[in-house]
C-alpha positions in Angstrom: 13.1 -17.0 -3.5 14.7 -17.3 -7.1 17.3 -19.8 -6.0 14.8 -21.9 -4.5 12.0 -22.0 -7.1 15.4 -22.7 -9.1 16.7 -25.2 -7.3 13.1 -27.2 -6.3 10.3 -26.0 -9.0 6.9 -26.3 -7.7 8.4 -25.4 -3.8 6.0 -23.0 -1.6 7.9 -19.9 -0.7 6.8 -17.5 1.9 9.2 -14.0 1.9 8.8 -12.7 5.4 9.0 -9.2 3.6 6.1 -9.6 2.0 3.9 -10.8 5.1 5.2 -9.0 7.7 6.5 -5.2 8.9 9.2 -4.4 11.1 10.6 -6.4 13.7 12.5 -9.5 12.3 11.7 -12.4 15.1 7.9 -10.8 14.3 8.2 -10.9 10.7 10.2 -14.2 10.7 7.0 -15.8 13.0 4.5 -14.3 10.9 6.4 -16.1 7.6 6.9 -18.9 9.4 3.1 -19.2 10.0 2.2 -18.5 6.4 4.4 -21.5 5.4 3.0 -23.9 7.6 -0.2 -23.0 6.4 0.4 -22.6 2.7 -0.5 -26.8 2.0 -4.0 -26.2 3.9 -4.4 -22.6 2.1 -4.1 -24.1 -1.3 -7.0 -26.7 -0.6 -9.4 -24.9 1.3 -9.3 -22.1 -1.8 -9.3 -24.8 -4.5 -12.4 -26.4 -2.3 -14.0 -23.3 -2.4 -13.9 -23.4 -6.4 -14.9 -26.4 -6.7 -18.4 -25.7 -4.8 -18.9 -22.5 -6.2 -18.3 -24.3 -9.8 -20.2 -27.3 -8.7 -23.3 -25.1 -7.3 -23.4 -23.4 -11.5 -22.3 -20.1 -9.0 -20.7 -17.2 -11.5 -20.0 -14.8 -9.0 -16.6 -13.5 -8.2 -14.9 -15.1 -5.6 -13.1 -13.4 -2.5 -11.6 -13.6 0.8 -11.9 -11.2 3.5 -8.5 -10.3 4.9 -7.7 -9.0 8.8 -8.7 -5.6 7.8 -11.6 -6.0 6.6 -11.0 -5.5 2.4 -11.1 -8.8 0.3 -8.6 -10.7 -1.9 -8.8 -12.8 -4.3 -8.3 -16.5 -4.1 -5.1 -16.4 -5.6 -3.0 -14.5 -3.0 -5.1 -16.2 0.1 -3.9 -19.4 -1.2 0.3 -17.5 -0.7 -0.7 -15.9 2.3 -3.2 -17.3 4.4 -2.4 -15.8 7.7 -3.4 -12.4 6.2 -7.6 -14.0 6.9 -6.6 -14.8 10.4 -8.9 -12.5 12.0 -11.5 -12.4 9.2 -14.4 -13.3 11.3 -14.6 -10.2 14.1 -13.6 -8.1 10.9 -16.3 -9.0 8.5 -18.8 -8.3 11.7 -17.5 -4.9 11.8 -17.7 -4.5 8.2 -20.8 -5.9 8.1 -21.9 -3.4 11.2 -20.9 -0.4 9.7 -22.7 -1.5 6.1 -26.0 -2.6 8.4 -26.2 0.4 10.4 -25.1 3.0 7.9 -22.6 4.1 11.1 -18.6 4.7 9.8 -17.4 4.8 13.3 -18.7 2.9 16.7 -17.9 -0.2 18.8 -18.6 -3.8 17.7 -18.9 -7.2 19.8 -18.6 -9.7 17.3 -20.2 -12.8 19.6 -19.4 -16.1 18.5 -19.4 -19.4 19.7 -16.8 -19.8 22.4 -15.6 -16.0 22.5 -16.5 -12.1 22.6 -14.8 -9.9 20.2 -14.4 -6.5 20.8 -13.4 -3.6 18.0 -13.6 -0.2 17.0 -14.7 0.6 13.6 -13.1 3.8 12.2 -14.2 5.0 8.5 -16.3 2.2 8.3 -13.2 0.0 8.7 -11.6 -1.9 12.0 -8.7 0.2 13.6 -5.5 -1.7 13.0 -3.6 -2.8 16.3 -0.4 -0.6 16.3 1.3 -3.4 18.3 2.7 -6.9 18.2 -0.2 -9.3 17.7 0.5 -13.1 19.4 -0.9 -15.8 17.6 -1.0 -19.0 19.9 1.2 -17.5 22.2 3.5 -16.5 19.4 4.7 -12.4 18.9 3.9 -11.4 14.7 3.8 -8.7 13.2 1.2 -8.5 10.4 -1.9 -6.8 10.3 -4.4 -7.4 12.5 -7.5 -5.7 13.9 -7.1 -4.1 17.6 -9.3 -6.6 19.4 -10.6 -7.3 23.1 -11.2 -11.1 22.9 -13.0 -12.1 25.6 -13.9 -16.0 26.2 -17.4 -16.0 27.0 -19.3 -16.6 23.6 -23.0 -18.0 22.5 -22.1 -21.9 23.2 -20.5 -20.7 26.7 -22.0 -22.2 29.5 -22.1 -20.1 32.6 -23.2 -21.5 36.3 -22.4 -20.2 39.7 -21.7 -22.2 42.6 -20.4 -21.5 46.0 -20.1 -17.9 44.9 -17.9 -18.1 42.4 -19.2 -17.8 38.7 -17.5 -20.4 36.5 -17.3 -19.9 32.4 -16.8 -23.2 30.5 
């Protein structure tokens, strides 16, 4: 990372060591991910300042992570694929504040799919395996989910017999 940032100053670098744990083709995915998505990262949290700056906002300004803690807008902007599963995890956060319960199941229903998690200690159980993104094995954290694709905008009919999702 030295010899790059050397070599071409101002260069996005993603260290699969820092993104990833063991398992290199995992860890080189998950890196590889981050990289793509480092140009998009950087906009979407400098978009995000501008509103909140724009709005006359003073509030502190973070990003919920796949496990359901936050970070700030500086290391979301370097690793983006650690928000990937934000949504389903700030509905179990959000469960477990709303209820007062630390441990239970959670359906997270949005619009096209079902998520499904436990909430342990008021947090989402980390998956223990391989996670595929798009069809594509990484190994960074991510909540143990059930996705299932019937959401709220899913529209179900029945004909012939045979129940259809779509």
């Amino acid at each position: 990372a030295e010899l790059l940032h050397e070599e071409l100053p101002g260069a996005r670098v993603a260290l699969s060591s820092q993104i990833g744990r063991i398992g290199l083709i995992e860890r080189e995915n998950a890196a590889i991910m981050n990289a793509a998505l480092l140009p998009m990262a950087g906009r979407v949290v400098e978009s995000f300042r501008r509103a909140l700056a724009d709005l006359g906002l003073r509030a502190p300004f973070y990003v919920s992570q796949n496990d359901g803690t936050l970070l700030d807008p500086e290391v979301v902007a370097r690793y983006p694929v650690l928000t990937f599963a934000s949504g389903p995890t700030n509905s179990m956060r959000g469960a477990a504040f709303l209820s007062g319960m630390a441990d239970g199941l959670v359906m997270d229903i949005g619009g096209t799919t079902t998520d499904v998690g436990v909430l342990v200690q008021g947090f989402p159980r980390e998956s223990s395996v391989a996670v595929d993104i798009g069809a594509v094995r990484t190994n960074f954290r991510m909540p143990d989910l059930l996705s299932i694709g019937l959401g709220g905008g899913s529209l179900v009919s029945a004909a012939d017999g045979r129940v259809q999702v779509g």
